[in-house]
C-alpha positions in Angstrom: 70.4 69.1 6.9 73.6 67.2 8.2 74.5 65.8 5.1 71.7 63.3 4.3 69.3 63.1 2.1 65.3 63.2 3.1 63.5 60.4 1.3 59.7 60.9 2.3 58.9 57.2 1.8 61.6 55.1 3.7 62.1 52.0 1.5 60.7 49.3 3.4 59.1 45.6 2.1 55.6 47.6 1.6 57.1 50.0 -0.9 58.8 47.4 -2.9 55.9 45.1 -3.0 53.7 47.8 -4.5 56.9 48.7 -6.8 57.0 45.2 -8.1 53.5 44.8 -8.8 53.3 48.2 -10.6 55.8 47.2 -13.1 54.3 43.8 -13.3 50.7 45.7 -14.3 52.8 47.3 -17.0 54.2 44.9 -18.3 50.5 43.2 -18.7 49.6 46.4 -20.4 52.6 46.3 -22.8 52.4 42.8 -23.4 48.2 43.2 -24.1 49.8 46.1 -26.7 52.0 43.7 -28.4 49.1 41.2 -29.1 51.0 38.6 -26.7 49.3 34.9 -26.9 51.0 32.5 -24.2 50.4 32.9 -20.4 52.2 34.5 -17.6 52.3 32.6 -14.1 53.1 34.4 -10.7 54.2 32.5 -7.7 53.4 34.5 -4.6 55.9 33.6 -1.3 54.7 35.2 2.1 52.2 37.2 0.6 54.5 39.4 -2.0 56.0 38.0 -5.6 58.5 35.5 -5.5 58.7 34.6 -9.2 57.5 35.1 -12.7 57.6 32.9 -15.9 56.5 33.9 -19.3 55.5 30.7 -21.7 54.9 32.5 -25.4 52.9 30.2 -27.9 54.1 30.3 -31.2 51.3 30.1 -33.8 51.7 28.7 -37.0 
């Protein structure tokens, strides 16, 4: 080795698309855990996530 380390999956726009939606998918499943009522909207840019909002009803 000359002093670098070997990462076997470069980090490219792929990998960090598939990153970001695996934590999104767990944060669905924590959220479904937590009895969440509200909605979650995703805006997709180019084909990956650009930006996510959580709205949380408050029930009375």
């Amino acid at each position: 080795m000359n002093g670098q380390l070997k990462n076997p999956e470069p980090y490219n726009s792929k990998n960090q698309k598939h990153e970001k939606i695996a934590r999104l998918l767990e944060v669905f499943r924590l959220l479904t855990e937590e009895k969440f009522t509200g909605y979650i909207k995703v805006n997709f840019s180019q084909g990956g996530i650009g930006r996510i909002e959580k709205f949380e009803e408050i029930m009375k």
